[in-house]
MARLUM-671594 format. One record per atom (N, C-alpha, C, CB): residue number from 1; atom name; residue in one letter; z negated, y negated, x. Coordinates in pm, whole numbers. Glycine has a CB too. Layout:
NUM_CA_a_Z_Y_X
...
END
This chain:
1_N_x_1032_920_-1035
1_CA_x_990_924_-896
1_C_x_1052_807_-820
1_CB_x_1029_1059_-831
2_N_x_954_741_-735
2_CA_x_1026_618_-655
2_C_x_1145_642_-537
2_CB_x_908_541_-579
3_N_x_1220_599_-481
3_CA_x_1280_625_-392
3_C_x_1226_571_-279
3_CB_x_1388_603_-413
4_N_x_1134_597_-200
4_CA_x_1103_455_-86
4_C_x_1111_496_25
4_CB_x_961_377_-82
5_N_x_1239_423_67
5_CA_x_1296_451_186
5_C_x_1231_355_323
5_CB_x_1453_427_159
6_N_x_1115_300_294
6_CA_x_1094_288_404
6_C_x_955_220_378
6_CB_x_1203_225_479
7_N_x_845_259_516
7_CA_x_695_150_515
7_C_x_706_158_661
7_CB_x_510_212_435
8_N_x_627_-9_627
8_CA_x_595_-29_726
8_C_x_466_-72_742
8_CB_x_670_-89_766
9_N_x_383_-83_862
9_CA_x_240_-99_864
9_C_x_163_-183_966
9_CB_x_191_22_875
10_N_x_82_-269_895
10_CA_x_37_-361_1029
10_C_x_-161_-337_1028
10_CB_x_101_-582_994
11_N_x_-158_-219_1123
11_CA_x_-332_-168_1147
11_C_x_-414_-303_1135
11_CB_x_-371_-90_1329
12_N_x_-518_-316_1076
12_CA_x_-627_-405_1072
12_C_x_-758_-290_1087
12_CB_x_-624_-505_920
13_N_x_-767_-228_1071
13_CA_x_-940_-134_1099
13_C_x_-1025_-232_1063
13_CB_x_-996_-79_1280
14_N_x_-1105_-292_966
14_CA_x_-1179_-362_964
14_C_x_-1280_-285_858
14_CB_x_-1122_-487_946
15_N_x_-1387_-277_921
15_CA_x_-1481_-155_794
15_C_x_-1372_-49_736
15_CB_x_-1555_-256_618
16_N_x_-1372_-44_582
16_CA_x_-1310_46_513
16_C_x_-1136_-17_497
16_CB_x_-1402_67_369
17_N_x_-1100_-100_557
17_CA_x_-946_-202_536
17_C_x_-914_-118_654
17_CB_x_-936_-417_555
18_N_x_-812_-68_603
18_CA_x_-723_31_713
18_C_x_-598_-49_759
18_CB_x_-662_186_638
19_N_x_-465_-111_671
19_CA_x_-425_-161_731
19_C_x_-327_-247_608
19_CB_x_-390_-81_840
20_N_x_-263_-302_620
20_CA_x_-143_-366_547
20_C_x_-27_-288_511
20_CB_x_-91_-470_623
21_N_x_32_-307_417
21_CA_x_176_-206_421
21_C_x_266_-297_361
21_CB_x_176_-47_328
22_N_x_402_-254_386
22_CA_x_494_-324_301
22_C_x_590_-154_290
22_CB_x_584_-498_388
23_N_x_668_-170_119
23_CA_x_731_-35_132
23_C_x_896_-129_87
23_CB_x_649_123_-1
24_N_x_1013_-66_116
24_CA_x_1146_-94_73
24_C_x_1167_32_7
24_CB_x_1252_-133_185
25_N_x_1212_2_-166
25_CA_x_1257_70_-286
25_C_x_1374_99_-235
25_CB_x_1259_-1_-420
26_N_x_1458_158_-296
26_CA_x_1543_226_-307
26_C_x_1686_121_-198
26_CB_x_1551_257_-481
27_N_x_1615_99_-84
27_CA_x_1688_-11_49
27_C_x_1739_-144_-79
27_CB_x_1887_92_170
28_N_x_1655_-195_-130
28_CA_x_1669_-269_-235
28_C_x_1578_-399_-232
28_CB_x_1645_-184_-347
29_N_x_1447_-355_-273
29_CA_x_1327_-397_-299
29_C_x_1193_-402_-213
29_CB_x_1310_-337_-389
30_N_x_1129_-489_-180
30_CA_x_1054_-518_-78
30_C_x_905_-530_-133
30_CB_x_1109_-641_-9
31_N_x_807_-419_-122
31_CA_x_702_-490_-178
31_C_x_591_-477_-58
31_CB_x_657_-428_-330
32_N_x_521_-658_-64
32_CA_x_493_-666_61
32_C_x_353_-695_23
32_CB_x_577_-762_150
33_N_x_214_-666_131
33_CA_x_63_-701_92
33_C_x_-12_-603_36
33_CB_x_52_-807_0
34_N_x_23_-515_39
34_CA_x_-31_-380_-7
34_C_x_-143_-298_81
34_CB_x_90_-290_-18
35_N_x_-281_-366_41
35_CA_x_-383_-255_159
35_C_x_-430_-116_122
35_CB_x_-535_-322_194
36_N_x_-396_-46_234
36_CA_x_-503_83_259
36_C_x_-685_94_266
36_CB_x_-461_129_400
37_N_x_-717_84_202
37_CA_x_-849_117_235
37_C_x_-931_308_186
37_CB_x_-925_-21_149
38_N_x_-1004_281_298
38_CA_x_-1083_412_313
38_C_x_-1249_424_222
38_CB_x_-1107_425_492
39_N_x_-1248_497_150
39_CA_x_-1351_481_58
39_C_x_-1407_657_22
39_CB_x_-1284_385_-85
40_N_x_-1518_635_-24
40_CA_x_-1633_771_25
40_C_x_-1544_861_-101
40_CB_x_-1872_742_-10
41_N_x_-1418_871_-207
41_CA_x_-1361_957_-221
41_C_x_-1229_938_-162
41_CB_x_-1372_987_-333
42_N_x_-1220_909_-60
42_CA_x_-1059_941_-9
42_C_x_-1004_751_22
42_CB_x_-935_1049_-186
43_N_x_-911_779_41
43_CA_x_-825_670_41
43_C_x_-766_587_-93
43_CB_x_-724_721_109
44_N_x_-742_460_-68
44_CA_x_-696_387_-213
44_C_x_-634_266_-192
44_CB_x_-814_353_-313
45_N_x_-532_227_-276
45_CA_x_-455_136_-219
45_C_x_-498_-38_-320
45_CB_x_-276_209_-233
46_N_x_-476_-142_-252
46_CA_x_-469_-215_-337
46_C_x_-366_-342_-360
46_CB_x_-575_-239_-335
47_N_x_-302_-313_-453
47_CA_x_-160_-411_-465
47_C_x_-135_-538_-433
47_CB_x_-118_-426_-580
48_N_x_-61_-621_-393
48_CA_x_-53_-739_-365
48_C_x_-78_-841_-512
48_CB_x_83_-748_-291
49_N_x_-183_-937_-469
49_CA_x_-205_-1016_-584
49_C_x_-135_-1174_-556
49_CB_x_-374_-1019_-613
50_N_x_-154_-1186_-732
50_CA_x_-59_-1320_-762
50_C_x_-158_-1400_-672
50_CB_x_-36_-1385_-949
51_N_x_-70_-1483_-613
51_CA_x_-145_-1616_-534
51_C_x_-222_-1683_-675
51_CB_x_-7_-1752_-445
52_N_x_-181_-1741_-758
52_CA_x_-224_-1863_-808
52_C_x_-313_-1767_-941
52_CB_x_-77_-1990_-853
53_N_x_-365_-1623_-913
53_CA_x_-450_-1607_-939
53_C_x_-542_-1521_-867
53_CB_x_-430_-1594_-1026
54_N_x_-582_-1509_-791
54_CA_x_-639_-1468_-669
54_C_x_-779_-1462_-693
54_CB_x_-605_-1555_-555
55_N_x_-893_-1593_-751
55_CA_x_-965_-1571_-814
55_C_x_-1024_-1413_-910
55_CB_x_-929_-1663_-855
56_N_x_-955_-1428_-995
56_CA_x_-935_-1352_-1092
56_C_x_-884_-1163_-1096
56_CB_x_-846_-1439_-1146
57_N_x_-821_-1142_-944
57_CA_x_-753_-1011_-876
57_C_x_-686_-944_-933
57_CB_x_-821_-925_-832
58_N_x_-533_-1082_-1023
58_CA_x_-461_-1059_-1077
58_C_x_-331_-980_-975
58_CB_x_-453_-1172_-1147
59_N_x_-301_-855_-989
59_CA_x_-181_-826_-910
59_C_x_-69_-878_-944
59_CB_x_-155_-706_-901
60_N_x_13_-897_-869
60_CA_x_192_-958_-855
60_C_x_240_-829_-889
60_CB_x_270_-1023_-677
61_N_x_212_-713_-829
61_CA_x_305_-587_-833
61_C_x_231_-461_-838
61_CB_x_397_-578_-711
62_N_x_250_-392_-962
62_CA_x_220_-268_-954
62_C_x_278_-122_-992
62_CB_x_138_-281_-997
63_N_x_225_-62_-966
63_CA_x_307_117_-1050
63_C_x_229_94_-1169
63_CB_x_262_326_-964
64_N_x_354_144_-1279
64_CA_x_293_172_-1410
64_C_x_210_319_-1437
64_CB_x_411_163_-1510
65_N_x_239_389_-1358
65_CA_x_137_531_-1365
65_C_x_86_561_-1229
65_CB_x_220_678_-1420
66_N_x_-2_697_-1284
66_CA_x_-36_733_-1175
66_C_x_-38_820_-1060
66_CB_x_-85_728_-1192
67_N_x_143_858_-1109
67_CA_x_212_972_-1019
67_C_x_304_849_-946
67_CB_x_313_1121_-1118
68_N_x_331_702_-924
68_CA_x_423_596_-901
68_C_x_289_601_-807
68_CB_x_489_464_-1018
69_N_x_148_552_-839
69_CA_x_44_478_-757
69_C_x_20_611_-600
69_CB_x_-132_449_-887
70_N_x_9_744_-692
70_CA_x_-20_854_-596
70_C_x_132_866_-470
70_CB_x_-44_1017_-709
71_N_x_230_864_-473
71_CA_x_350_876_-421
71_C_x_326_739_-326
71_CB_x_480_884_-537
72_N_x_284_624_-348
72_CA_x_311_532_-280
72_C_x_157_490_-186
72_CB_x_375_426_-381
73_N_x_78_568_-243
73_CA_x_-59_581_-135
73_C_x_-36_686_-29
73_CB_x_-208_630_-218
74_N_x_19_810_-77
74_CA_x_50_926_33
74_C_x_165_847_112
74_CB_x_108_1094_-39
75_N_x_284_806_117
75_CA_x_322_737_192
75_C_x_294_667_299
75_CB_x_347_700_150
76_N_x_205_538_229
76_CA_x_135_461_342
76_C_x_32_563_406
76_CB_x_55_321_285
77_N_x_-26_611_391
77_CA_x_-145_698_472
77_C_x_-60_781_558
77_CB_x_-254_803_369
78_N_x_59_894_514
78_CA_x_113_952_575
78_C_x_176_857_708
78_CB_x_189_1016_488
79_N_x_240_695_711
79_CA_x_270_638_765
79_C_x_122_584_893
79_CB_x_341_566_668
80_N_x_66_524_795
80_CA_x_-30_508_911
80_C_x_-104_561_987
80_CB_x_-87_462_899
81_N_x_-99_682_948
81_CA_x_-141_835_1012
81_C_x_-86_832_1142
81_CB_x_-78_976_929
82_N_x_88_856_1106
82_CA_x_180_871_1216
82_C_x_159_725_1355
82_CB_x_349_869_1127
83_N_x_135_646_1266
83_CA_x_96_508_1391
83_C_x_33_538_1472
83_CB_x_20_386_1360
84_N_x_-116_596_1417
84_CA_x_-225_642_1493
84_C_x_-209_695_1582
84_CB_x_-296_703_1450
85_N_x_-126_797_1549
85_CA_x_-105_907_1691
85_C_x_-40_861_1751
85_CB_x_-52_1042_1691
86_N_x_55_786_1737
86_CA_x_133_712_1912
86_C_x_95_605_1973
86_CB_x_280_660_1912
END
């Protein structure tokens, strides 16, 4: 289980692009470029990709499963949820 002590979120609303996230691991680790998007089953995240393959929609950073990917999508949603309302 990840430790992630912290997201943060920068709203874009653009069609189904909800917003940007960055999360801090265990007050350690910074992973930054991470979008929310909204899609006709639910929400889904998509990882920050390598610049110098970008073409190609090679990611820089990801969860190796899919209890790491699920934990760090409820997060950001739970986070940008909370934005919403204030």
């Amino acid at each position: 289980m990840l430790n992630i002590t912290e997201v943060r979120i920068k709203p874009i609303n653009k069609g189904n692009f909800l917003c940007y996230a960055s999360i801090l691991l265990d007050n350690s680790l910074v992973i930054d470029g991470i979008e929310l998007h909204d899609g006709e089953k639910g929400r889904y995240i998509y990882m920050p990709l390598n610049p110098k393959r970008r073409k190609t929609r090679k990611n820089s950073s990801y969860p190796i499963n899919n209890e790491a990917r699920e934990q760090i999508l409820k997060n950001i949603s739970d986070e940008y949820d909370k934005e919403l309302e204030e």
